[in-house]
C-alpha positions as CSV (number, residue, x, y, z in Angstrom):
1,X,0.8,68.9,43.2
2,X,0.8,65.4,44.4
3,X,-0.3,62.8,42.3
4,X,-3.1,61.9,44.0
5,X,-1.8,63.2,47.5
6,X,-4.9,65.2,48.7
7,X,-7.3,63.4,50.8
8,X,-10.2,65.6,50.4
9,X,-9.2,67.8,53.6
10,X,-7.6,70.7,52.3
11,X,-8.9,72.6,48.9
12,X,-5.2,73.2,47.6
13,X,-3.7,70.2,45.2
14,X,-0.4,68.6,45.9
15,X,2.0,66.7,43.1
16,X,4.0,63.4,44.0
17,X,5.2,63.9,40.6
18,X,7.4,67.1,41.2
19,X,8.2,65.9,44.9
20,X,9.7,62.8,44.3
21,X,14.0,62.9,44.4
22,X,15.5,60.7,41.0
23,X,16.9,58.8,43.7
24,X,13.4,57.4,45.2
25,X,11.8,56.4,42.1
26,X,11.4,52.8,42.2
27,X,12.5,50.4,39.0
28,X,10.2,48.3,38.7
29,X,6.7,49.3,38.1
30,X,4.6,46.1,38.7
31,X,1.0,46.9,40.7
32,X,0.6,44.5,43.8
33,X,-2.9,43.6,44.8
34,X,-3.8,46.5,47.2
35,X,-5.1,44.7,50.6
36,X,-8.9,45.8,51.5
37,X,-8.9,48.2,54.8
38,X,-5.8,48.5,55.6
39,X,-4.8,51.5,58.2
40,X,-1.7,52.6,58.8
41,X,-0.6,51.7,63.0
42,X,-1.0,55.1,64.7
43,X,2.0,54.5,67.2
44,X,5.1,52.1,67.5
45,X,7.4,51.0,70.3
46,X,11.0,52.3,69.5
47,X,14.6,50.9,70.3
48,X,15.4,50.2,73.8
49,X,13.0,52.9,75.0
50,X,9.6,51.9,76.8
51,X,7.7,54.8,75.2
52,X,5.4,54.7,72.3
53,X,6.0,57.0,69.6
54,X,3.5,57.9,67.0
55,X,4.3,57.4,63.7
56,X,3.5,59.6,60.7
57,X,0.5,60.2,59.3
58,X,0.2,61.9,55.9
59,X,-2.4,65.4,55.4
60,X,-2.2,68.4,53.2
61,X,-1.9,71.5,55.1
62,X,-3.8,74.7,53.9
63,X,-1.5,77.3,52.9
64,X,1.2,75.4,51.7
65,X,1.1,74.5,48.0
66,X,4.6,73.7,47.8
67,X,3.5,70.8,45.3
68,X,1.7,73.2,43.4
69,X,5.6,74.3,42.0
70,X,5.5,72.2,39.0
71,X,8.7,73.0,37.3
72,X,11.3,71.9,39.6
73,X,14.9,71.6,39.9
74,X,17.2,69.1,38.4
75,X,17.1,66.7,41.8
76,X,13.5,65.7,41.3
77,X,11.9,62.9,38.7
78,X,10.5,64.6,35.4
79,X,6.7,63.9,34.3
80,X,8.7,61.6,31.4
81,X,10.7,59.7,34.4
82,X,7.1,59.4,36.0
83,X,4.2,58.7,33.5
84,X,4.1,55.9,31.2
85,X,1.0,57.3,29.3
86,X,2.0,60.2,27.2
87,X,-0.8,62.1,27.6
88,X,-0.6,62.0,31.4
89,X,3.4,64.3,30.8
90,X,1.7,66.6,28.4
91,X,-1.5,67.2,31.1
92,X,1.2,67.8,33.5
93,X,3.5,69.8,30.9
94,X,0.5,71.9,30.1
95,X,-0.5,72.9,33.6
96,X,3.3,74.1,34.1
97,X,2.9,78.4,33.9
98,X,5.9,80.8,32.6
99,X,6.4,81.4,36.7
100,X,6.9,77.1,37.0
101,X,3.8,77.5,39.2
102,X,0.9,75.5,38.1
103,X,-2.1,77.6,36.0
104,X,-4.7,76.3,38.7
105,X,-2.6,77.6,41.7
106,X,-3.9,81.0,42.8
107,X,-0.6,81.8,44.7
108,X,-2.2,85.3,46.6
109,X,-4.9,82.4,48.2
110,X,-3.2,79.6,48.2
111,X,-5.5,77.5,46.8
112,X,-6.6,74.9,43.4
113,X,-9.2,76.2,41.7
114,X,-9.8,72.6,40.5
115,X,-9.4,70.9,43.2
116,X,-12.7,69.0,43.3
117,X,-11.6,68.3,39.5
118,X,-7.8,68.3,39.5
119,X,-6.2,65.0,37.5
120,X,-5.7,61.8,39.6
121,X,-1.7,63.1,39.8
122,X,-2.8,65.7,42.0
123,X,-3.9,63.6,44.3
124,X,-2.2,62.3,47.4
125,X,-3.8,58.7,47.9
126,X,-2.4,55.3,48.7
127,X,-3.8,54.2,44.9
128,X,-1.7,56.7,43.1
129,X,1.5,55.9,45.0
130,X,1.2,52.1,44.5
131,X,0.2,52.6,40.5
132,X,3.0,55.7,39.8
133,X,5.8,54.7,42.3
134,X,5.0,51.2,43.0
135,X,4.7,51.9,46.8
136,X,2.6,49.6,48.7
137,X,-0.1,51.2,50.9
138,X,1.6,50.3,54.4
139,X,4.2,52.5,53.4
140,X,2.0,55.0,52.0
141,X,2.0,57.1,54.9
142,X,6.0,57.7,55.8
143,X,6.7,58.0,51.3
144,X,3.9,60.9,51.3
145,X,4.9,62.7,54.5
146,X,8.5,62.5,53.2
147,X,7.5,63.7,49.6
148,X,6.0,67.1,50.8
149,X,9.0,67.3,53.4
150,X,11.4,67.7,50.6
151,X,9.3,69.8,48.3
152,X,8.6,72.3,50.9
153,X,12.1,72.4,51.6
154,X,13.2,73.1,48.4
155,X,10.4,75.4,47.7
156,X,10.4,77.5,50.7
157,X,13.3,76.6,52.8
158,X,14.3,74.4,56.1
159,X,13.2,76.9,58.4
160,X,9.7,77.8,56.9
161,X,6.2,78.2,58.4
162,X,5.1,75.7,56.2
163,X,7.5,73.0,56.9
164,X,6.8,73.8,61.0
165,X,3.1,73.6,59.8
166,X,3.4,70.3,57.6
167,X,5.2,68.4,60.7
168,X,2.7,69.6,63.0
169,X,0.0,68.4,61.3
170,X,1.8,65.3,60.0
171,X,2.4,64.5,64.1
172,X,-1.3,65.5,65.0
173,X,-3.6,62.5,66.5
174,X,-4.8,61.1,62.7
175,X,-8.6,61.9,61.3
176,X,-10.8,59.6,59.4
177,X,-10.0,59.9,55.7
């Protein structure tokens, strides 16, 4: 489950909370003024290369729900590192089954049953970055991808479908969201 890391594409939910490494949490919490229609650029020049590469784009893939793994190991950020409101951690805490899955995660389908519903944490979004991690939305799109990179790692391995899937998709000429 990312925070608020779905973008109405895929009906799994994703968490930023149990993604994010100790290590990339920033220290400082302040909100910045979020600047109206911004869109990430789709490609960038690189180095001393003429070609144009394309640069990330953040979507959730169906038949992942590697976010949906709530209780993670010691590596990543804990709802308490996370949350300022305490009844955003216990939410989170409560979703958390005996299996460290999350209750809403149907794991035979691979899908939310809340999805339409799930809490603003679940969802993947520019907003939910800048307010939880302080991450303005120009970077929204490389913090996200980079997010679900290292839970799906961690959750099903380097050399998993759903990591070939995820960079696919992530590399994939970007829809309107």
């Amino acid at each position: 489950m990312f925070l608020s890391l779905a973008l109405s594409t895929a009906p799994m939910s994703t968490t930023i909370v149990s993604a994010t490494r100790r290590s990339e949490v920033p220290q400082s919490k302040t909100k910045k003024p979020k600047p109206e229609n911004m869109r990430p650029t789709t490609t960038s020049t690189s180095g001393f290369s003429s070609r144009t590469a394309k640069e990330l784009t953040w979507k959730c893939v169906e038949d992942c729900g590697a976010c949906c793994k709530l209780a993670k190991d010691f590596a990543f950020v804990t709802p308490d590192e996370i949350f300022e409101d305490p009844d955003d951690v216990e939410l989170y805490r409560s979703m958390i089954g005996d299996d460290g899955w999350c209750i809403n995660y149907n794991k035979a389908t691979r899908k939310c049953s809340i999805y339409a519903d799930r809490p603003y944490f679940c969802r993947v979004e520019p907003e939910v970055f800048q307010t939880l991690y302080g991450i303005e939305e120009k970077k929204f799109n490389k913090e996200a991808c980079g997010c679900c990179i290292d839970t799906i790692k961690t959750i099903y391995g380097p050399d998993s479908k759903e990591l070939d899937n995820f960079n696919r998709a992530i590399r994939s000429t970007p829809s309107s969201t």
